[in-house]
mmCIF file of the N, C-alpha and C atoms, coordinates in Angstrom:
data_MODEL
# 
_entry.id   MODEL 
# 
loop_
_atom_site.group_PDB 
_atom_site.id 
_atom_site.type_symbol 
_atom_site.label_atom_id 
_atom_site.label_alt_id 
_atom_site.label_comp_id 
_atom_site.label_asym_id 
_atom_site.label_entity_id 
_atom_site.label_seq_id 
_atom_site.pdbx_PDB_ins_code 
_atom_site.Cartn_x 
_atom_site.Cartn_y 
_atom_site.Cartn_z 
_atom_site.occupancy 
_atom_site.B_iso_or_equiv 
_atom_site.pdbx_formal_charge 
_atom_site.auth_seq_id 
_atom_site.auth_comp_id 
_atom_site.auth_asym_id 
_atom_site.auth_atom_id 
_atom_site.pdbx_PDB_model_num 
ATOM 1   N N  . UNK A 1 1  ? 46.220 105.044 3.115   1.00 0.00 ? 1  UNK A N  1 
ATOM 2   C CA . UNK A 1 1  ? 46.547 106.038 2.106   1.00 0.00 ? 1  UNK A CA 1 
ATOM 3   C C  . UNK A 1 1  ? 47.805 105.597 1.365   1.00 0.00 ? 1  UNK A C  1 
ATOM 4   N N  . UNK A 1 2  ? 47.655 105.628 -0.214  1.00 0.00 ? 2  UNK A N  1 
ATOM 5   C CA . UNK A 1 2  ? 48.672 105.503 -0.806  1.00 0.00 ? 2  UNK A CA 1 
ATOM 6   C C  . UNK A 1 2  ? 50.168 106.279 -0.859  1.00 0.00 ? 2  UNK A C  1 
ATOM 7   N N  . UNK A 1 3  ? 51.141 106.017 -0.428  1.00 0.00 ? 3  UNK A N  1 
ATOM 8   C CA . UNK A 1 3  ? 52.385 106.914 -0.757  1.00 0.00 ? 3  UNK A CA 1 
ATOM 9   C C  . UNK A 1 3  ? 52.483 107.527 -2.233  1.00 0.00 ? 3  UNK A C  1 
ATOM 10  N N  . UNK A 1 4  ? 52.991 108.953 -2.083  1.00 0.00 ? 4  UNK A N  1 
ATOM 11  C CA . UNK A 1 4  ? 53.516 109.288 -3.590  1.00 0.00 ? 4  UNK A CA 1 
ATOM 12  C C  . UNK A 1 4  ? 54.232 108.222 -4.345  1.00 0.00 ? 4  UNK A C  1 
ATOM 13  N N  . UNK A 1 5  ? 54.192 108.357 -5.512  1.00 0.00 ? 5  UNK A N  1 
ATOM 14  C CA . UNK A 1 5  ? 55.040 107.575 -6.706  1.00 0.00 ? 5  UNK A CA 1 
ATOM 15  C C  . UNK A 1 5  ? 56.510 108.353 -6.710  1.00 0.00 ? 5  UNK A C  1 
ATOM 16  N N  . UNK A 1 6  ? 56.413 109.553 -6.946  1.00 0.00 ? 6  UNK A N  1 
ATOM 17  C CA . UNK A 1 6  ? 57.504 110.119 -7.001  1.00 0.00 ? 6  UNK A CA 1 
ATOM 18  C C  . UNK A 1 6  ? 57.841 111.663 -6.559  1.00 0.00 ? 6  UNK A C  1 
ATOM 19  N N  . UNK A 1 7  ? 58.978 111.849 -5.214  1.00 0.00 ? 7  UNK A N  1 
ATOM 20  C CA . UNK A 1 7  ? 59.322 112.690 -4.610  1.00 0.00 ? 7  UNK A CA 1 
ATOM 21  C C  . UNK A 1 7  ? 60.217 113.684 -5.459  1.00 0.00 ? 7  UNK A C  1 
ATOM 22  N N  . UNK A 1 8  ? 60.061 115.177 -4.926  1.00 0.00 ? 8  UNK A N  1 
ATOM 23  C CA . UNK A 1 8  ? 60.919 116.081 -5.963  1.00 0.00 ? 8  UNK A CA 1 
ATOM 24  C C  . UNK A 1 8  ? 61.766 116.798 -4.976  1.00 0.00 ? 8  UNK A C  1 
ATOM 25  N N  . UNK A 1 9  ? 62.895 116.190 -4.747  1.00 0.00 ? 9  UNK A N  1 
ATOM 26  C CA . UNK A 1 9  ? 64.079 116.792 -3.656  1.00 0.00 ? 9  UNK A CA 1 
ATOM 27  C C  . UNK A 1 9  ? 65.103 117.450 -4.569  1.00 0.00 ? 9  UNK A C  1 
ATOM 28  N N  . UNK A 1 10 ? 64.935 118.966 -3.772  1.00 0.00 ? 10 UNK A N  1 
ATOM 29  C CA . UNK A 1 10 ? 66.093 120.040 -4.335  1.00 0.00 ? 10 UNK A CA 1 
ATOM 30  C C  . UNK A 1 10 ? 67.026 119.949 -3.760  1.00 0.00 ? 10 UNK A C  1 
ATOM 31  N N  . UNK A 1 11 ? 68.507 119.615 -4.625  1.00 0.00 ? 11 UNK A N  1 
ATOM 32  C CA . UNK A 1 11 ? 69.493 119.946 -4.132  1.00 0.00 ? 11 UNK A CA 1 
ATOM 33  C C  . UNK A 1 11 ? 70.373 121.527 -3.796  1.00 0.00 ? 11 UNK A C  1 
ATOM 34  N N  . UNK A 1 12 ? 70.782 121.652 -2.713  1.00 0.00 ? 12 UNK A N  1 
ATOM 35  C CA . UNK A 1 12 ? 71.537 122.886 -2.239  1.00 0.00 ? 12 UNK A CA 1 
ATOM 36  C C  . UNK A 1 12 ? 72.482 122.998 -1.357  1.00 0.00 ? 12 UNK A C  1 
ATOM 37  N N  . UNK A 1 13 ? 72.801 124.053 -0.801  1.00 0.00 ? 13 UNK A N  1 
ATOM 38  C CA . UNK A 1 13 ? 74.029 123.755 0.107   1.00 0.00 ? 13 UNK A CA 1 
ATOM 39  C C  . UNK A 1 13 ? 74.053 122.604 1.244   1.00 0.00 ? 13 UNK A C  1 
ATOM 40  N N  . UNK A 1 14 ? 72.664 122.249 1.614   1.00 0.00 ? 14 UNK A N  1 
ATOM 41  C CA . UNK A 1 14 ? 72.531 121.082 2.329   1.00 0.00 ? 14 UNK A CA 1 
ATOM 42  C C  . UNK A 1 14 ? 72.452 120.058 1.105   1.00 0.00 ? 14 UNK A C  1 
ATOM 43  N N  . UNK A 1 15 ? 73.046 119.410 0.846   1.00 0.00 ? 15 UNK A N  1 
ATOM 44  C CA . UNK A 1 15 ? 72.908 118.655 -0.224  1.00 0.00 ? 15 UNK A CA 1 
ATOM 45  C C  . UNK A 1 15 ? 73.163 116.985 0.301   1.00 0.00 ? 15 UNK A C  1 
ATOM 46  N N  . UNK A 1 16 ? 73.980 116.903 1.027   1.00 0.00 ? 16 UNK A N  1 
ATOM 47  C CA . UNK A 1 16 ? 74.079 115.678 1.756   1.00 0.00 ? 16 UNK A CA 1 
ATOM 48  C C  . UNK A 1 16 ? 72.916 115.168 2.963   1.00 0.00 ? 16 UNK A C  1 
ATOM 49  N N  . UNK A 1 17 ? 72.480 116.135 3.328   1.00 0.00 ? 17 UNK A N  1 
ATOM 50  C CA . UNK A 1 17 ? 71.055 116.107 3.982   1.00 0.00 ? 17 UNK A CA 1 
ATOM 51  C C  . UNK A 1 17 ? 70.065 115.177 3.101   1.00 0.00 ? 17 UNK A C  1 
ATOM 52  N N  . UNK A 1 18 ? 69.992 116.158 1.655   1.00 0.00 ? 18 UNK A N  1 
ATOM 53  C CA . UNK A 1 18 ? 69.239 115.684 0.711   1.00 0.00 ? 18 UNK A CA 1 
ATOM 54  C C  . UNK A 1 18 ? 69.474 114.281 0.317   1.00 0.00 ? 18 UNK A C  1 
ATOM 55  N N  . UNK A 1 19 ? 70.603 114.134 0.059   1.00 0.00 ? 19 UNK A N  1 
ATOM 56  C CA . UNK A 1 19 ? 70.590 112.624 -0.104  1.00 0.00 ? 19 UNK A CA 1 
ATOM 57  C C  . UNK A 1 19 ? 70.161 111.467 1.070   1.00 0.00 ? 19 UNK A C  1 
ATOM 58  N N  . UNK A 1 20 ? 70.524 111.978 1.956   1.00 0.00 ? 20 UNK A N  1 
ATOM 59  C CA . UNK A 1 20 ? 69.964 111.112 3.321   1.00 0.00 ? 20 UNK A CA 1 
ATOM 60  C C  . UNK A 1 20 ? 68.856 111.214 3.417   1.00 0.00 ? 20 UNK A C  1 
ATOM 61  N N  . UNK A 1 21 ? 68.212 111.914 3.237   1.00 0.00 ? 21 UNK A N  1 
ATOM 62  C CA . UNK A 1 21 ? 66.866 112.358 3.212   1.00 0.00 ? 21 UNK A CA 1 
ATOM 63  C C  . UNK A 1 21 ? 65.775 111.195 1.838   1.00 0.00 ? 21 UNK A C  1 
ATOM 64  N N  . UNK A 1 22 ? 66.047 111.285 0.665   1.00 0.00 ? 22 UNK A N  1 
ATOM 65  C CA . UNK A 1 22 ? 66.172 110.267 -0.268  1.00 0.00 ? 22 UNK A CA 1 
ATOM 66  C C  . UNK A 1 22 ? 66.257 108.786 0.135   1.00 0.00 ? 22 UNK A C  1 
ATOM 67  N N  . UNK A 1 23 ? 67.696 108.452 0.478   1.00 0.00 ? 23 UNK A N  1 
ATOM 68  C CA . UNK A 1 23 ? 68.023 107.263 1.295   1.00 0.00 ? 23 UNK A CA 1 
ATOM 69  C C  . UNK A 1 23 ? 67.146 107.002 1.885   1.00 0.00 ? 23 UNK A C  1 
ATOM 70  N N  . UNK A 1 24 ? 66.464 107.464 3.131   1.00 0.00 ? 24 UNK A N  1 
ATOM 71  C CA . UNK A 1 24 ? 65.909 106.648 4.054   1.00 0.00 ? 24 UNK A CA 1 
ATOM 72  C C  . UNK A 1 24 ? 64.455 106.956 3.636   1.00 0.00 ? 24 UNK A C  1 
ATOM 73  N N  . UNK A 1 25 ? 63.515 107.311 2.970   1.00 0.00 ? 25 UNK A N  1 
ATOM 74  C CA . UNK A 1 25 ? 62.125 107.530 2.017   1.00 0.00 ? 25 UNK A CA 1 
ATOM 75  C C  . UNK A 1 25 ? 62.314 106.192 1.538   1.00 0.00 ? 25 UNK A C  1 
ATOM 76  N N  . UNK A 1 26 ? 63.220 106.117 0.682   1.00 0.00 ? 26 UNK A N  1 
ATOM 77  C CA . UNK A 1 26 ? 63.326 104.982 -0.558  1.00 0.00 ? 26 UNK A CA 1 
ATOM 78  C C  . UNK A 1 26 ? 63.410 103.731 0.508   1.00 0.00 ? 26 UNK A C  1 
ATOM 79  N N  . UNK A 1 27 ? 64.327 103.456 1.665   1.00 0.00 ? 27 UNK A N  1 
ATOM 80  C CA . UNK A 1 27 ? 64.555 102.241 2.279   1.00 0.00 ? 27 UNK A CA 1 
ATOM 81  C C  . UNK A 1 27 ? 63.125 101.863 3.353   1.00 0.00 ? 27 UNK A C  1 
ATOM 82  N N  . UNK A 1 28 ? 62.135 102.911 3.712   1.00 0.00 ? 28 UNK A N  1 
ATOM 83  C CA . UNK A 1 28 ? 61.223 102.565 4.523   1.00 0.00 ? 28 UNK A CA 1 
ATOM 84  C C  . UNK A 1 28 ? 59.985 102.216 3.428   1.00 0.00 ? 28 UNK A C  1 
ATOM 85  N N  . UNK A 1 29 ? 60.409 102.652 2.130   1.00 0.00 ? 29 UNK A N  1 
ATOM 86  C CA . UNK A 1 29 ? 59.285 102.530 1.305   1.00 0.00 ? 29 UNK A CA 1 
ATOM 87  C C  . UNK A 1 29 ? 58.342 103.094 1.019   1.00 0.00 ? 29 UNK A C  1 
ATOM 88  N N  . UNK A 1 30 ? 58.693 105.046 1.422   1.00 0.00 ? 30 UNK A N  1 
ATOM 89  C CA . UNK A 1 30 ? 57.375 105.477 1.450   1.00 0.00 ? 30 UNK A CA 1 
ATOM 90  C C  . UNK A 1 30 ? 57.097 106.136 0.126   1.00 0.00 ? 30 UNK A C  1 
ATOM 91  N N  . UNK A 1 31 ? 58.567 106.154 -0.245  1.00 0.00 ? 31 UNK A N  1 
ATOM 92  C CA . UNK A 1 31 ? 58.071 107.037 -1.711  1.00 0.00 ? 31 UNK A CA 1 
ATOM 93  C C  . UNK A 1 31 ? 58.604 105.462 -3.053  1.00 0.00 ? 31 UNK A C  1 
ATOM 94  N N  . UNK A 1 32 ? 58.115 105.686 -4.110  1.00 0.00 ? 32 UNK A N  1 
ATOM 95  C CA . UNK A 1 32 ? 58.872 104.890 -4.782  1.00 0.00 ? 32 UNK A CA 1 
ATOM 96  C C  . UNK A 1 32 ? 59.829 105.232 -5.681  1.00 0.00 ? 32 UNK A C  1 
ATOM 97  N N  . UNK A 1 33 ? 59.795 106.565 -6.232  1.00 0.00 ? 33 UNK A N  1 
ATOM 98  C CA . UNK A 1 33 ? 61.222 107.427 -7.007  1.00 0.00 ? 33 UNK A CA 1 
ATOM 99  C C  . UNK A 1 33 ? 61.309 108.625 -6.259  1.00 0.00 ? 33 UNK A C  1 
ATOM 100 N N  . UNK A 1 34 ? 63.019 109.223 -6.575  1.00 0.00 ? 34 UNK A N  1 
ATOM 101 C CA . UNK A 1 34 ? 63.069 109.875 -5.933  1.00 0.00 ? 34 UNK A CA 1 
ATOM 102 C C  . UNK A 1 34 ? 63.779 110.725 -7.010  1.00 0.00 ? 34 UNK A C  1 
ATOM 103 N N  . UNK A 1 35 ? 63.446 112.146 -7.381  1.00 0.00 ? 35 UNK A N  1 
ATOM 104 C CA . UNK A 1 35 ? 63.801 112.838 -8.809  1.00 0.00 ? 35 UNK A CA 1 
ATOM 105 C C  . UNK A 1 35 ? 64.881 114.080 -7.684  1.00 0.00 ? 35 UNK A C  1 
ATOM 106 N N  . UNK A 1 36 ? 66.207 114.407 -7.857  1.00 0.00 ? 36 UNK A N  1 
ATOM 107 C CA . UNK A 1 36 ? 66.657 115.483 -7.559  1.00 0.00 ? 36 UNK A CA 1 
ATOM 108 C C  . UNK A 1 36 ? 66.664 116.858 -8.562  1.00 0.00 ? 36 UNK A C  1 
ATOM 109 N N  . UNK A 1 37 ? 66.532 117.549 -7.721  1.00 0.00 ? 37 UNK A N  1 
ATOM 110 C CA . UNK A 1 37 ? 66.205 119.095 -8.973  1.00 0.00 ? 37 UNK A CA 1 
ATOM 111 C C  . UNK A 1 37 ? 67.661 120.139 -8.254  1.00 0.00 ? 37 UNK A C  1 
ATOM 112 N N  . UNK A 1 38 ? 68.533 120.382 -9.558  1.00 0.00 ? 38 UNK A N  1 
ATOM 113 C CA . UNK A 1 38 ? 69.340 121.301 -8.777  1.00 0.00 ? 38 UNK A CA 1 
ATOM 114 C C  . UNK A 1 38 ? 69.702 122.240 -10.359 1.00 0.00 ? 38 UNK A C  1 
ATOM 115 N N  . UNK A 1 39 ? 70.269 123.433 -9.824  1.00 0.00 ? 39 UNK A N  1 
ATOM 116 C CA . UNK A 1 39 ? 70.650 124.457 -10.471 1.00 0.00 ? 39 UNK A CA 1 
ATOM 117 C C  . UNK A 1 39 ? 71.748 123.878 -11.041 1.00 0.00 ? 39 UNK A C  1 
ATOM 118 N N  . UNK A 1 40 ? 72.870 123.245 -10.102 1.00 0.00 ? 40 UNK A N  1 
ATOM 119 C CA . UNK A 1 40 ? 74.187 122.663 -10.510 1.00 0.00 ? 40 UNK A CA 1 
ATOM 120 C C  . UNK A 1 40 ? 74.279 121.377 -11.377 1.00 0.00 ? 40 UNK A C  1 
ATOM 121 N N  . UNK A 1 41 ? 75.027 121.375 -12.448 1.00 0.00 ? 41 UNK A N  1 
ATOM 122 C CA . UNK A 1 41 ? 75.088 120.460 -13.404 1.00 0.00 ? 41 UNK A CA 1 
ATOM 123 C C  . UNK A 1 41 ? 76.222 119.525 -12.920 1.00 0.00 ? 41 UNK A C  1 
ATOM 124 N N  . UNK A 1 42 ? 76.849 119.727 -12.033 1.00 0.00 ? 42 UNK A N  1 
ATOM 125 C CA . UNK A 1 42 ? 77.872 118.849 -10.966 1.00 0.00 ? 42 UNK A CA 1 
ATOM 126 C C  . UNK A 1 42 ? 77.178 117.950 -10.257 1.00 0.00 ? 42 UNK A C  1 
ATOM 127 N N  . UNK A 1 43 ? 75.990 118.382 -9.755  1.00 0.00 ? 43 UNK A N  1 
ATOM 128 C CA . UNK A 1 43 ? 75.633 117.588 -8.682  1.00 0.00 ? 43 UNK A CA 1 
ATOM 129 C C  . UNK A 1 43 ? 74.149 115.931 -9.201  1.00 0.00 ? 43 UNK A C  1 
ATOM 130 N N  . UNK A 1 44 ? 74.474 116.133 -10.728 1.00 0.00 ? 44 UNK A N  1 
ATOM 131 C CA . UNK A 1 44 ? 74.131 115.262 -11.052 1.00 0.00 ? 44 UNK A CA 1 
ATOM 132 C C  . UNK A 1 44 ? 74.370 113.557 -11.000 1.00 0.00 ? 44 UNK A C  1 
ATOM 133 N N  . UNK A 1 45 ? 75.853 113.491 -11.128 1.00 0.00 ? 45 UNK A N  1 
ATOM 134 C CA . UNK A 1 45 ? 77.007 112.348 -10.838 1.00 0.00 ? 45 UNK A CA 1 
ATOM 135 C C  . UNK A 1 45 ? 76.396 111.780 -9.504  1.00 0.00 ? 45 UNK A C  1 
ATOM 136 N N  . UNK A 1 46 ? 76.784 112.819 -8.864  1.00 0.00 ? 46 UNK A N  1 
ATOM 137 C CA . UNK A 1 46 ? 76.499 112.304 -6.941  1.00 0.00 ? 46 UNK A CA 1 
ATOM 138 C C  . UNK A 1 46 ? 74.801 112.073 -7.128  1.00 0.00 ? 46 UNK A C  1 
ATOM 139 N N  . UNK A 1 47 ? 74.047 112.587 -7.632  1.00 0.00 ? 47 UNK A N  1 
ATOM 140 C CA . UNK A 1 47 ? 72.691 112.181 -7.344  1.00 0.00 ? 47 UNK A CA 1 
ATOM 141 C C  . UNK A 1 47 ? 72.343 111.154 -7.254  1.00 0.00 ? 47 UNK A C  1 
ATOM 142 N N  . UNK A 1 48 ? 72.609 110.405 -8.891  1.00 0.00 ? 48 UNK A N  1 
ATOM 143 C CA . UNK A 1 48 ? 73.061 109.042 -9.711  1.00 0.00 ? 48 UNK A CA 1 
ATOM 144 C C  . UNK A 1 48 ? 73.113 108.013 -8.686  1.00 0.00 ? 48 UNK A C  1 
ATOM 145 N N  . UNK A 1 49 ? 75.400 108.387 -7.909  1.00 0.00 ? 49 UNK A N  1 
ATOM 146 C CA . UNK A 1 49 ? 75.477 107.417 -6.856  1.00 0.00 ? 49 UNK A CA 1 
ATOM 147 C C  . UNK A 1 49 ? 74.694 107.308 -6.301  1.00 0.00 ? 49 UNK A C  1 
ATOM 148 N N  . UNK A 1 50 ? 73.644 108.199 -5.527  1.00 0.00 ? 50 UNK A N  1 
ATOM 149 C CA . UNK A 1 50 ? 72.693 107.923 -4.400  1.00 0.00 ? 50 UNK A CA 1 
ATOM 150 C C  . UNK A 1 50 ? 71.469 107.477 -4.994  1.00 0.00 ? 50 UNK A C  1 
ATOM 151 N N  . UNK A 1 51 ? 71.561 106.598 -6.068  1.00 0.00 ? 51 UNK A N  1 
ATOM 152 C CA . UNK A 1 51 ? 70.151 105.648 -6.453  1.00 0.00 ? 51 UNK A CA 1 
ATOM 153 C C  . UNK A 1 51 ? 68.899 106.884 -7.174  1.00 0.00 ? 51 UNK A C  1 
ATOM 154 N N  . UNK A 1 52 ? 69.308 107.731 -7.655  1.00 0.00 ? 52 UNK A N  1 
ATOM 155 C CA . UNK A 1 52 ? 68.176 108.792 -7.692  1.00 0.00 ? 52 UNK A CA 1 
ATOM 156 C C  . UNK A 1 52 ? 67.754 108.459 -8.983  1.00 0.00 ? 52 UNK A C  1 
ATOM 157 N N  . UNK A 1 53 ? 65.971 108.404 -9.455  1.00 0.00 ? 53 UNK A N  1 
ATOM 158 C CA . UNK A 1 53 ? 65.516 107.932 -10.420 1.00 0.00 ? 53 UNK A CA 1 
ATOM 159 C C  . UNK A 1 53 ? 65.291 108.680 -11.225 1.00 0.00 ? 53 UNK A C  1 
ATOM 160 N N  . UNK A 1 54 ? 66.056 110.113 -10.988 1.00 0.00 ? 54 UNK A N  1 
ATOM 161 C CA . UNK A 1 54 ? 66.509 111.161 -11.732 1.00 0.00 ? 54 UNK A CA 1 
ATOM 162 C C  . UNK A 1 54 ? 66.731 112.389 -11.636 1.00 0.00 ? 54 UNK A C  1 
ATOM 163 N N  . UNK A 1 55 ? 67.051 113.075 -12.596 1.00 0.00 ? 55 UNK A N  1 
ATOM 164 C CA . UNK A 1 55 ? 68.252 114.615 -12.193 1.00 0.00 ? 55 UNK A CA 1 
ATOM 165 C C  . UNK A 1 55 ? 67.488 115.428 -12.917 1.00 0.00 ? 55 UNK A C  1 
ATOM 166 N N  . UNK A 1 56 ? 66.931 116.536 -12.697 1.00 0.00 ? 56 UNK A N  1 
ATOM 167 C CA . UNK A 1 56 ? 66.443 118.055 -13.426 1.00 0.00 ? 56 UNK A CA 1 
ATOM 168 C C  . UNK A 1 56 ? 67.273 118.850 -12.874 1.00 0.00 ? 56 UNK A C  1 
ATOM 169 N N  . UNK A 1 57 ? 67.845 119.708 -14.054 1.00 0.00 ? 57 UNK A N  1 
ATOM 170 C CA . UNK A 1 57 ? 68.790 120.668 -13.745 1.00 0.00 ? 57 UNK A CA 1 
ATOM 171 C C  . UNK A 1 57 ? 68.003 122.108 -14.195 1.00 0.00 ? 57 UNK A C  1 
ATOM 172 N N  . UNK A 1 58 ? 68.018 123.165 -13.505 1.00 0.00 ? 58 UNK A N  1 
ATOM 173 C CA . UNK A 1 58 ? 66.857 123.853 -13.428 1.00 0.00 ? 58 UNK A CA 1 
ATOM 174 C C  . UNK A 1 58 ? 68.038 125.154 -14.569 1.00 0.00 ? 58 UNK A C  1 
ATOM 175 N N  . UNK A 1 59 ? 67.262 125.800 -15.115 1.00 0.00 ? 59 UNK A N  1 
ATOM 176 C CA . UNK A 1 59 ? 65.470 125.807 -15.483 1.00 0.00 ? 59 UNK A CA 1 
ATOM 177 C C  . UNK A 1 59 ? 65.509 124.768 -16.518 1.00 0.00 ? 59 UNK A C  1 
ATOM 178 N N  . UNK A 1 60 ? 63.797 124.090 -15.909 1.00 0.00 ? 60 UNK A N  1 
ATOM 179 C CA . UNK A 1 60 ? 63.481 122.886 -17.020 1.00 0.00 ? 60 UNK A CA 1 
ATOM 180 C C  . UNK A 1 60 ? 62.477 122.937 -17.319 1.00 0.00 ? 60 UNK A C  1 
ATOM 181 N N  . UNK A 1 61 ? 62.139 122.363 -18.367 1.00 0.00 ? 61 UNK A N  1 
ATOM 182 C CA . UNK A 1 61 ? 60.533 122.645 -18.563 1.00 0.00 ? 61 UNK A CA 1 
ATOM 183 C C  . UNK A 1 61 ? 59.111 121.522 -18.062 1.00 0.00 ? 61 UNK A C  1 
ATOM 184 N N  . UNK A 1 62 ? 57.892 121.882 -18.561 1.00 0.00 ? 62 UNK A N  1 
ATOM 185 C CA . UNK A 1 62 ? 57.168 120.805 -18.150 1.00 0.00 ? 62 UNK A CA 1 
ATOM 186 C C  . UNK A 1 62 ? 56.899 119.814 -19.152 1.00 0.00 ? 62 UNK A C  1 
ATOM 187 N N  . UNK A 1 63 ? 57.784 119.509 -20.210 1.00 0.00 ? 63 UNK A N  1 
ATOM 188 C CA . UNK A 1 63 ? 58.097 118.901 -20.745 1.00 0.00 ? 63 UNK A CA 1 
ATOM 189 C C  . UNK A 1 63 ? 59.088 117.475 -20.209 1.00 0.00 ? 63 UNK A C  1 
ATOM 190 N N  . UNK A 1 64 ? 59.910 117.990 -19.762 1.00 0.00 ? 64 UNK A N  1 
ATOM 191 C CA . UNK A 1 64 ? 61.080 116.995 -19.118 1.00 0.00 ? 64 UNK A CA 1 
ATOM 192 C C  . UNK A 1 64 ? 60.504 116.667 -17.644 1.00 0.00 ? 64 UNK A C  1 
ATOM 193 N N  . UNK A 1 65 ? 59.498 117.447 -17.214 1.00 0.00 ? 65 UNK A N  1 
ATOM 194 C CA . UNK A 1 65 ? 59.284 116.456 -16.097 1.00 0.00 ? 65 UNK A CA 1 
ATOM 195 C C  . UNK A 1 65 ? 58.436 115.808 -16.345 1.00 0.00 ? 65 UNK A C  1 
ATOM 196 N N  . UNK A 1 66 ? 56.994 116.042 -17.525 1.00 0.00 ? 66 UNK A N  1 
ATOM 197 C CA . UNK A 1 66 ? 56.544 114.754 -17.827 1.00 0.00 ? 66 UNK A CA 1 
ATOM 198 C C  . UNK A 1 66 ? 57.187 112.912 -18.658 1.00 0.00 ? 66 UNK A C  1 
ATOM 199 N N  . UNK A 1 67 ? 58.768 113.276 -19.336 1.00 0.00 ? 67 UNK A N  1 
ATOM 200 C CA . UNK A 1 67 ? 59.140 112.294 -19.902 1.00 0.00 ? 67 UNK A CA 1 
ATOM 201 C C  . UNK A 1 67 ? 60.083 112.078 -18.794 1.00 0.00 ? 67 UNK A C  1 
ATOM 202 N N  . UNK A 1 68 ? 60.238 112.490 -17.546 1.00 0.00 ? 68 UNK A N  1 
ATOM 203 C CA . UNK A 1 68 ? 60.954 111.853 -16.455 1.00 0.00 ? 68 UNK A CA 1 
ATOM 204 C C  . UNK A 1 68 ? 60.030 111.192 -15.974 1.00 0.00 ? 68 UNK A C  1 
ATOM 205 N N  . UNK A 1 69 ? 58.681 111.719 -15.566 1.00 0.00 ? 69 UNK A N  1 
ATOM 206 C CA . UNK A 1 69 ? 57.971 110.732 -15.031 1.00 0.00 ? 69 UNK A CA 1 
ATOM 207 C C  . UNK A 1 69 ? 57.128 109.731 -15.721 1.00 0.00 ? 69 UNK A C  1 
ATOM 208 N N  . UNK A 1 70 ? 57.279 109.989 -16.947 1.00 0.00 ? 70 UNK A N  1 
ATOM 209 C CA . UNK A 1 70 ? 57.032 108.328 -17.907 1.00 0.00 ? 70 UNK A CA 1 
ATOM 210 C C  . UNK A 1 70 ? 57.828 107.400 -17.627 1.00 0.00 ? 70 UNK A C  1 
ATOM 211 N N  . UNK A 1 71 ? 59.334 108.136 -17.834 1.00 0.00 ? 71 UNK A N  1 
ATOM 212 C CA . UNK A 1 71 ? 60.325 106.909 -17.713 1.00 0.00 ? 71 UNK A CA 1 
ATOM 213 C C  . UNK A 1 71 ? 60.011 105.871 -16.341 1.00 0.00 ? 71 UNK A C  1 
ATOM 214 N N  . UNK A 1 72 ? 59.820 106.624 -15.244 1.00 0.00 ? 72 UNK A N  1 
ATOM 215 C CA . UNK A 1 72 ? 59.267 106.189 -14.059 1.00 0.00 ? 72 UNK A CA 1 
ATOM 216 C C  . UNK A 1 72 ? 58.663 105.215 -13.627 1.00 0.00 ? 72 UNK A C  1 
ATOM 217 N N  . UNK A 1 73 ? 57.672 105.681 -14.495 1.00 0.00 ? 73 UNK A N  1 
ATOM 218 C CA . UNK A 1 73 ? 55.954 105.037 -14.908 1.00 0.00 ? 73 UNK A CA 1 
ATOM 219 C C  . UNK A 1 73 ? 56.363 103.501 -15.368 1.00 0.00 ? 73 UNK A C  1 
ATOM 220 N N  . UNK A 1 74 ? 57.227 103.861 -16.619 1.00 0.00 ? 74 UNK A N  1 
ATOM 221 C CA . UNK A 1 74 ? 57.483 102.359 -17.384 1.00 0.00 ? 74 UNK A CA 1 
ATOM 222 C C  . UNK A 1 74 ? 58.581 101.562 -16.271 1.00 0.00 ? 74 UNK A C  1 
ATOM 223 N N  . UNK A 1 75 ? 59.224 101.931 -15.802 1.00 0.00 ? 75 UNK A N  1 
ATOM 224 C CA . UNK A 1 75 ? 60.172 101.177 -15.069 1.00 0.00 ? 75 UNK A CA 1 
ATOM 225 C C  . UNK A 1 75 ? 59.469 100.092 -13.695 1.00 0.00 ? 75 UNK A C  1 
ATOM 226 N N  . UNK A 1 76 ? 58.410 101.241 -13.485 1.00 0.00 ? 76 UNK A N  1 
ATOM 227 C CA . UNK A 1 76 ? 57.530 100.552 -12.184 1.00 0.00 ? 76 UNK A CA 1 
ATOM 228 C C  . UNK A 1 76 ? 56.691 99.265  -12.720 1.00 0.00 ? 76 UNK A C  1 
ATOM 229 N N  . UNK A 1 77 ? 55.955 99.699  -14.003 1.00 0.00 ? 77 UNK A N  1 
ATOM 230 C CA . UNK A 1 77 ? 55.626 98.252  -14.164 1.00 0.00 ? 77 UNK A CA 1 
ATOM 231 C C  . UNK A 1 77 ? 56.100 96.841  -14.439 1.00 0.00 ? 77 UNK A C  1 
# 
């Protein structure tokens, strides 16, 4: 079975969880992007550092998550 292309991890008060959580997906290889979704427009920066193939800051539409996951799309090939 194929792994997802791309995981949708919410950031929150566990938020360092979340990134570890990210981290070790991405290093065993099971996912290949990893998109963080948070309410906070702070916690974008730190996402970034932690390699994240991108930030939705909520509320967003289904607009921006289809041109997040183009960008995705094009990067993978």
């Amino acid at each position: 079975m194929k792994p997802p292309d791309n995981a949708f991890i919410w950031l929150d008060i566990a938020k360092i969880d979340a990134f570890r959580l990210a981290g070790d997906t991405k290093e065993k290889k099971s996912i290949s992007k990893v998109i963080f979704v948070s309410g906070v427009r702070g916690y974008a920066v730190e996402a970034f550092e932690h390699e994240a193939d991108g930030f939705l800051l909520t509320p967003f539409s289904i607009d921006k998550i289809n041109q997040l996951l183009q960008q995705n799309v094009k990067k993978m090939k």
